[in-house]
Steps between C-alpha positions, in 0.01 A plus 500: 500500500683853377432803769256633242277204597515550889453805498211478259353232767567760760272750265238233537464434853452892527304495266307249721494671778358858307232356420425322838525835653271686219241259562488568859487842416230463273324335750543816770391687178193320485379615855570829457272538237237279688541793796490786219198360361356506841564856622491631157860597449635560207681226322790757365631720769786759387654548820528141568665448146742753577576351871573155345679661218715707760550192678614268205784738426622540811537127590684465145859388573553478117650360262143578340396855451268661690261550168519141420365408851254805448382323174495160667266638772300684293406168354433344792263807652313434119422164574409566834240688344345234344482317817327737689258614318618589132569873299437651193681770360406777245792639300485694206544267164542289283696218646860562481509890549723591745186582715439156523876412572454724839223276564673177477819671682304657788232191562693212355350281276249334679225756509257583241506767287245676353586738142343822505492690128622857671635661831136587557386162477755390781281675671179416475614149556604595842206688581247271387628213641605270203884576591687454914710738411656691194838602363526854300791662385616867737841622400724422256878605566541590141151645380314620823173457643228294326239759402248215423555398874472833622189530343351189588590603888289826446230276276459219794532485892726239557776427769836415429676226734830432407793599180727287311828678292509210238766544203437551186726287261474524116553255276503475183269194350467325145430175386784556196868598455575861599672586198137361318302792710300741312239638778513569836249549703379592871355782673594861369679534938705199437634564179558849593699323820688268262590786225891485493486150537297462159676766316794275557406171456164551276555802372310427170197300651146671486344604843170412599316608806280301571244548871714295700847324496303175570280567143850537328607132617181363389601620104845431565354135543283440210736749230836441360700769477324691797680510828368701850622637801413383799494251816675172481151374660321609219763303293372159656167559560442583072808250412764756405875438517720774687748651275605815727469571861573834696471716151328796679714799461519563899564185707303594821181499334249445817115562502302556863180308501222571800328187612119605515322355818230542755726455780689740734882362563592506865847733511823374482716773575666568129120600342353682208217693495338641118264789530318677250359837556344803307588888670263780628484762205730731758898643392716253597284224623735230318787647697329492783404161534873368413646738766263327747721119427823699498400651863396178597857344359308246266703495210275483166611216261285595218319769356220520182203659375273431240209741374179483707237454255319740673605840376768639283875549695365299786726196578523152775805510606671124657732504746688228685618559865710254666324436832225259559186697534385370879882658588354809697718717353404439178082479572550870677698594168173336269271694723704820455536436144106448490479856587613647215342291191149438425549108442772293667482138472774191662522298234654259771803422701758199404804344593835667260557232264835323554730491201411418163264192374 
């Protein structure tokens, strides 16, 4: 027997013995959601995730990175789900977007997932019940703020609970050569995000925005000659091979999503809280309600505005403060803030997302 072998048998009896101990986990697992059902708690609990999380990393004496055990875990919370009670999740489509790969990286792959056709319909999914929960795009660290989001927050009354930072990777997908290429398509953003990259390496190929870089993959998969930009999930889920990876022009690429809920997260100490708001008709009444964080040393992560709908010049504006909004400092600041605007909604309070998905 060579020392590959033993230590391949050595591989097996821990093998063994993981999935000994996941079973008797899963069997915990299975009480806790026959005590949630019970009392009525809610099978997905933010704060909880983020203890565990916390946890995880800190008992991690390596050789394994943290975000490998992250990834592990996160697997492991999914099909915990499914033993407690079950979750569906709206995310904006079609399967394969990269909407739908924060889905799969935030609640693992054993949930349910609902598509919705817009940001809008994300939604309605979550208010009518259809959809747990539901992941929409906030920020991205290239573009900015999601005006169909913002929108939707001013459109619908509905709490946020938690945030995932989940990286956005392009690739570049065909079913032929590169040097056979004639079109490429994705979404106008992403090919705008891969420009130098294609003026290099396609530079004759015929653009083709298309509604999303999930669409594109679909052509690339029933034309020859067409190739698209987008997420190596969409590449197996529509049977196209990977020709490319990381072609986006800047490497940290990284969209926020908001997890849409009904719950309120209990606070962990590193919180978030998003607020949206719309100021008295007075001089300075924007100024004034920022001044009231900076006096109350909450430091404001975030800041937006979109156009009411109400009247011309008269704008929501989004901010994110990092405090948790049951910290009293921050619910005197809210009720200061309050003062000076004629609407001023929490849009909820969630644990700071931990490194990148």
């Amino acid at each position: 027997m060579t020392d590959l072998d033993g230590l391949r048998q050595q591989i097996d009896a821990l093998d063994a013995d993981l999935v000994r101990l996941l079973s008797d986990r899963a069997a915990v697992v299975k009480e806790v959601g026959r005590v949630k059902r019970g009392d009525g708690t809610p099978v997905y609990a933010p704060h909880r995730e983020r203890a565990v999380l916390d946890r995880i990393r800190s008992l991690n004496p390596g050789p394994l990175s943290g975000r490998t055990l992250e990834a592990i875990w996160r697997e492991l919370m999914s099909g915990s789900f499914g033993l407690e009670q079950g979750l569906r999740i709206a995310y904006l489509g079609p399967p394969g977007s990269f909407s739908h790969v924060a889905a799969t990286r935030h609640f693992g792959n054993s949930v349910d997932i609902l598509e919705a056709p817009d940001i809008d319909g994300v939604f309605r999914e979550v208010i009518s019940g259809t959809a747990n929960y539901g992941l929409v795009p906030w920020e991205n660290s290239i573009v900015g703020g999601i005006t169909d989001t913002l929108d939707a927050f001013v459109e619908h009354d509905v709490a946020v609970c938690a945030e995932s930072l989940i990286e956005v990777s392009h690739c570049l997908l065909a079913n032929c050569e590169r040097r056979d290429i004639t079109q490429l398509a994705s979404k106008p953003q992403v090919l705008a995000q891969c420009k130098k990259w294609i003026r290099q390496h396609l530079p004759n190929a015929e653009l083709i925005p298309t509604a999303s870089s999930a669409a594109a993959v679909e052509m690339a998969a029933e034309g020859s000659g067409i190739a698209a930009i987008g997420a190596r999930l969409a590449a197996s889920i529509y049977a196209v091979n990977v020709l490319a990876e990381r072609i986006g022009d800047k490497p940290d690429n990284i969209t926020r999503f908001l997890v849409l809920g009904r719950q309120r997260p209990l606070p962990t100490g590193t919180d978030r809280t998003s607020i949206m708001f719309v100021t008295k008709h007075a001089p300075g009444a924007l100024v004034d309600v920022l001044a009231v964080f900076r006096n109350a040393s909450v430091n404001l992560s975030h800041i937006d505005k979109r156009p009411s709908g109400r009247e011309n010049w008269d704008y929501t504006f989004f901010i994110d403060a990092d405090a948790h909004r049951d910290d009293p400092v921050m619910a005197k600041a809210i009720n200061e803030a309050s003062e000076h605007c004629v609407l001023l909604r929490v849009l909820g309070s969630y644990p700071l997302a931990e490194g990148v998905l």
